[in-house]
VEXDREN-2710 file (C-alpha; in Angstrom, 1 decimal):
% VEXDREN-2710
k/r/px/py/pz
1/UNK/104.1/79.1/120.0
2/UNK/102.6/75.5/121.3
3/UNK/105.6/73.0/122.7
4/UNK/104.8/69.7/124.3
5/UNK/105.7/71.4/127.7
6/UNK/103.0/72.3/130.0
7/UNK/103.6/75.3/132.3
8/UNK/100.3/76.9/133.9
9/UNK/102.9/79.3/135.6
10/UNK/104.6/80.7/132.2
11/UNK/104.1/84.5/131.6
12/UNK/105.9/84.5/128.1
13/UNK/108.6/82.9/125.9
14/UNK/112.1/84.9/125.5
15/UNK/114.4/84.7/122.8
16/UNK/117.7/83.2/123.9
17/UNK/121.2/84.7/122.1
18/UNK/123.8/82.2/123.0
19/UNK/127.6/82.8/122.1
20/UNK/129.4/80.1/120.4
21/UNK/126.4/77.6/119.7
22/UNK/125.1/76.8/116.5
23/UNK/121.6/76.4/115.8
24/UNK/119.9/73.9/113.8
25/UNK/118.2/74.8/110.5
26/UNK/114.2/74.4/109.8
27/UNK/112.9/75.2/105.7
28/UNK/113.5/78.6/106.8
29/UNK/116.4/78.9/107.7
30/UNK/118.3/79.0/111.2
31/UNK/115.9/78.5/114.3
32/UNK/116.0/80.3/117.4
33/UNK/116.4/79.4/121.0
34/UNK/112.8/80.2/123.1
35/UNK/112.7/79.7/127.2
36/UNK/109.7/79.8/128.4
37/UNK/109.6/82.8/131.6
38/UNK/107.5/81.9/135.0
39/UNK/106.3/84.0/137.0
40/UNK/108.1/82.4/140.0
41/UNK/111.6/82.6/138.3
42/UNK/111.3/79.0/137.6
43/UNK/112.1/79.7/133.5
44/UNK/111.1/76.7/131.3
45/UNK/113.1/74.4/129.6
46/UNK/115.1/76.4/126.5
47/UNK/113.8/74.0/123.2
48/UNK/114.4/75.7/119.6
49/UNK/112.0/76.2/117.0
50/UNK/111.5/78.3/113.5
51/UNK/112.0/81.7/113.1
52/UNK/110.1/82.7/111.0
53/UNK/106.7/81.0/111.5
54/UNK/104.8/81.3/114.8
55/UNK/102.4/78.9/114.0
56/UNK/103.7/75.1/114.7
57/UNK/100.8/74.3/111.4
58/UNK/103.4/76.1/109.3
59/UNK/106.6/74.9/110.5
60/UNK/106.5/72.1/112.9
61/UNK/110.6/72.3/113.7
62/UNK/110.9/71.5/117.3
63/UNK/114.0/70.6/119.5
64/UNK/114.7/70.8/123.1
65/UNK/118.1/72.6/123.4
66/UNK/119.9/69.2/125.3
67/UNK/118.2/66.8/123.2
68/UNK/120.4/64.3/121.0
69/UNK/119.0/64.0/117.5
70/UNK/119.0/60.7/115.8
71/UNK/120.0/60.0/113.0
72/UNK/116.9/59.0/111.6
73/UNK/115.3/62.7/112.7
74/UNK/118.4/63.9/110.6
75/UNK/117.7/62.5/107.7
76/UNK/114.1/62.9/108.0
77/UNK/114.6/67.0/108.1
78/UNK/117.3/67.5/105.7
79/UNK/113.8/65.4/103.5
80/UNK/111.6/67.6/104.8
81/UNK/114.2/70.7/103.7
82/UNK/114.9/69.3/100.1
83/UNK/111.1/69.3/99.5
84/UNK/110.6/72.5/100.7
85/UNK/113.6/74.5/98.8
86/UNK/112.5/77.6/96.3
87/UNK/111.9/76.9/92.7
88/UNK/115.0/78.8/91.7
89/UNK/118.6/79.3/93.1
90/UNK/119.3/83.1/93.9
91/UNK/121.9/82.7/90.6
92/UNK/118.7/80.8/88.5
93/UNK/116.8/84.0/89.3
94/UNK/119.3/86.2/88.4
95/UNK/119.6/84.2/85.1
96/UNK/116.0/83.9/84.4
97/UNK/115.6/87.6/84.9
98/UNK/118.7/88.5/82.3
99/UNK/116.7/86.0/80.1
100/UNK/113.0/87.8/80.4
101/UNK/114.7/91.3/80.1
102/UNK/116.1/90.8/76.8
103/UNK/112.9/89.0/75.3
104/UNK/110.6/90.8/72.5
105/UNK/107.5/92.5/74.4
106/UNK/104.9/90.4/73.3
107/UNK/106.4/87.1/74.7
108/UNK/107.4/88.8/78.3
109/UNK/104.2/87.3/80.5
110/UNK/104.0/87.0/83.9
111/UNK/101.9/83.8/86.0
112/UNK/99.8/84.9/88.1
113/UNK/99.3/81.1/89.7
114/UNK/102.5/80.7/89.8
115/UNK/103.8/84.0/90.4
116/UNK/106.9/83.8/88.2
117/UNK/108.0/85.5/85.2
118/UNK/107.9/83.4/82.3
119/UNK/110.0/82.1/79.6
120/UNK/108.9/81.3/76.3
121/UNK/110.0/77.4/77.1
122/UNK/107.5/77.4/79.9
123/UNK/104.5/79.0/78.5
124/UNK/102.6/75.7/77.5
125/UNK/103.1/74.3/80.4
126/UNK/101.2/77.4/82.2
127/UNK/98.6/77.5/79.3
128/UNK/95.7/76.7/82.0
129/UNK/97.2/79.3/84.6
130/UNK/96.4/83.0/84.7
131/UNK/98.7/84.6/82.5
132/UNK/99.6/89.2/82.4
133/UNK/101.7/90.7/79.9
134/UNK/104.6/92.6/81.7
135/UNK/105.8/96.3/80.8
136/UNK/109.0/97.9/81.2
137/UNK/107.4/99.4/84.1
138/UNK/106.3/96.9/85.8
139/UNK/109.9/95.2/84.8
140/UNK/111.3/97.9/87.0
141/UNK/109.3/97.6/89.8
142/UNK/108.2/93.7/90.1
143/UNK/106.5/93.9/93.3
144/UNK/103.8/95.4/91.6
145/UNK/102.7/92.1/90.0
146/UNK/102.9/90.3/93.0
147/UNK/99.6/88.9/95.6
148/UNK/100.4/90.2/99.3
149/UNK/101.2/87.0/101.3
150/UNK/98.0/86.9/104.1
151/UNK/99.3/84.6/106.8
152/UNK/99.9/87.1/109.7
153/UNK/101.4/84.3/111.5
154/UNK/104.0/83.4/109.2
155/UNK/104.7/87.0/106.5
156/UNK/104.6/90.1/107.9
157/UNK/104.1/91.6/104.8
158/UNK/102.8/95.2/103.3
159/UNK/102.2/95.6/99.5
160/UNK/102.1/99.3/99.7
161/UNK/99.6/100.7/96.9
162/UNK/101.6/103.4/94.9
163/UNK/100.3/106.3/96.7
164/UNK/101.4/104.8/100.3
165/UNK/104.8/103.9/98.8
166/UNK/105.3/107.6/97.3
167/UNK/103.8/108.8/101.0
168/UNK/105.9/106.7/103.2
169/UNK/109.5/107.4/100.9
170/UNK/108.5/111.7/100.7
171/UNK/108.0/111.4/104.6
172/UNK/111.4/109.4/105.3
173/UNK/113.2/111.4/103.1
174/UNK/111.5/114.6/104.7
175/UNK/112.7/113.7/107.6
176/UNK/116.3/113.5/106.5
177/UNK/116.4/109.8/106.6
178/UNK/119.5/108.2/104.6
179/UNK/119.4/104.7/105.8
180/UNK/116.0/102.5/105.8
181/UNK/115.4/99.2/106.8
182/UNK/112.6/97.8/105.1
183/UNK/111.1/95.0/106.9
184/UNK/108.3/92.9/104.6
185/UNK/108.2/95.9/102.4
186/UNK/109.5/95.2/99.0
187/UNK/107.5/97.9/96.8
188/UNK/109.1/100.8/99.2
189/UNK/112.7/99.6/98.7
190/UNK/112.3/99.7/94.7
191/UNK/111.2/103.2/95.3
192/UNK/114.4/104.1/97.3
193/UNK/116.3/102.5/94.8
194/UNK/114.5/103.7/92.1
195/UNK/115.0/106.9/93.6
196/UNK/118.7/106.5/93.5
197/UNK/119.0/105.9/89.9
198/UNK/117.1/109.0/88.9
199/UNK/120.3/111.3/90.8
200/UNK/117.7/113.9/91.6
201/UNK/118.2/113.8/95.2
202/UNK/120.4/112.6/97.9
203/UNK/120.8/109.1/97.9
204/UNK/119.2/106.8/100.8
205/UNK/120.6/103.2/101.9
206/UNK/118.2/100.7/101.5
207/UNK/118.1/97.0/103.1
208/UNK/114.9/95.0/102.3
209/UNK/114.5/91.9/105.1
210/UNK/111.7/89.8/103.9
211/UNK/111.3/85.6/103.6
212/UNK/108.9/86.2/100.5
213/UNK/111.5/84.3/97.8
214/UNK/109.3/86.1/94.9
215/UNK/111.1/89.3/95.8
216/UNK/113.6/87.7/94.0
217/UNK/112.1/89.0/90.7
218/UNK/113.0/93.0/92.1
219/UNK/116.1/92.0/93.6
220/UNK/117.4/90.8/89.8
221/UNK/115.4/94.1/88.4
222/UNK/117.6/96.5/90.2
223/UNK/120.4/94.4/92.0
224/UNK/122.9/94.1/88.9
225/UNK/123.3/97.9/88.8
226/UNK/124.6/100.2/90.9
227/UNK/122.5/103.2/93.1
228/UNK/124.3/105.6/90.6
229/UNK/123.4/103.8/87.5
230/UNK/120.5/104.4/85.3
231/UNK/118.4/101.5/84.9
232/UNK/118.0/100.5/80.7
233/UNK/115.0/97.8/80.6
234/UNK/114.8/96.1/77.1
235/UNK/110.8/96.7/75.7
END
C-alpha cells in the first residue's frame, strides 16, 4: 500500500479497529484504518484507505485519519462514487433475473463482453459483443458463465472447474463441516446450496464474501428460495 509518508524504519502496516468512529466510504465500500509499525515503536501516522484494493492504481482513496476534508474533496468523491456504481441495483438484478427465467429458450443469451444476462430489449444493442445461449443448467449455477477476475491485487478470486468444486464440497462435507465461509468462491457456494435443494444429505450453511457484483446473477438463481425448496427453472 504506497502513502505519501516516508518511513525507512516501517516494518509493516496494521489494520486499526476503532470503537465508535465511522469510516469514510471509497467505490467499494467502507475503508479501513492502516498505521504504519516501526521497528523502534515509533508507529506511523494512522491514514485510511480502500479495502478492498491494495493497489493505490485501482483505488486511489486516501485520507489521514485527523485530516479535515473539504468540501470540494467531498463532492469530488461522492463524483468519483456515482461513476463508479454497478450497472444494476441488488433489486434490478433480482428483477432482471425473474425476467430472463421466464423467457422462451431460444431468446435467453448471455454477453460475454459484458458479462450480463440479456433481455430481448438489449440484444441489438450487444449485436457486436460475444453472445452464448444459456441452459437451465447453467441458469442454476451462473458462475459457470462467468471470466475469473485476474487482478490478484484487487479479487481474490477462484473459479473452481467442476471437478475442484465437487472435490472441495465432498471433502468439507466429509469432514463434517455444516457451516462454510466461502471467500471469492462463488461456483462452491452454488454447490452447497445446490446441495441443499436436492434433501439428500445434511444440510450445510453457506455465506459467499466476494466484491465481484456479477455474482449477482447466482445470488438471484438460488436466493428467492429457500435451502429446503426445490429449484423449478423455466427452459
Amino acid at each position: 500500500m504506497a502513502t505519501t509518508e516516508e518511513n525507512n524504519d516501517s516494518v509493516g502496516i496494521e489494520v486499526i479497529l476503532p470503537e465508535g468512529k465511522t469510516a469514510p466510504w471509497c467505490p467499494h465500500g467502507p475503508t479501513l484504518l492502516f498505521e504504519k509499525i516501526g521497528k523502534r515503536g515509533n508507529n506511523g501516522r494512522r491514514f485510511y484507505a480502500c479495502s478492498a484494493c491494495r493497489d493505490r492504481k485501482d483505488c486511489s482513496f486516501f485520507q489521514w485519519e485527523d485530516e479535515k476534508v473539504s468540501e470540494a474533496t467531498m463532492l469530488a468523491r461522492e463524483a468519483e462514487m456515482q461513476s463508479k456504481r454497478p450497472r444494476f441495483t441488488e433489486q434490478e438484478y433480482y428483477n432482471r433475473f425473474l425476467k430472463f427465467s421466464s423467457l422462451p429458450h431460444i431468446e435467453k443469451t448471455f454477453c460475454e463482453n459484458c458479462q450480463i444476462l440479456l433481455l430481448p430489449a438489449e440484444h441489438s444493442a450487444h449485436s457486436a459483443h460475444r453472445t452464448t445461449g444459456v441452459t437451465a443448467a447453467q441458469l442454476r449455477r451462473p458462475s459457470i458463465l462467468l471470466r475469473p477476475l485476474e487482478n490478484k491485487k484487487c479479487n481474490a478470486q477462484y473459479l473452481f472447474t467442476d471437478r475442484s468444486a465437487h472435490f472441495l464440497l465432498d471433502t468439507l462435507a466429509g469432514l463434517g463441516y455444516r457451516k462454510v465461509l466461502c471467500v471469492g468462491t462463488p461456483r462452491l457456494q452454488e454447490l452447497i446450496r445446490l446441495r441443499n435443494v436436492e434433501q439428500k444429505h445434511e444440510p450445510m450453511q453457506s455465506l459467499l464474501l466476494d466484491i465481484d457484483l456479477r455474482v449477482s446473477h447466482g445470488k438471484q438463481a438460488l436466493g428467492d428460495v429457500s435451502d429446503k425448496e426445490r429449484i423449478k427453472t423455466p427452459s
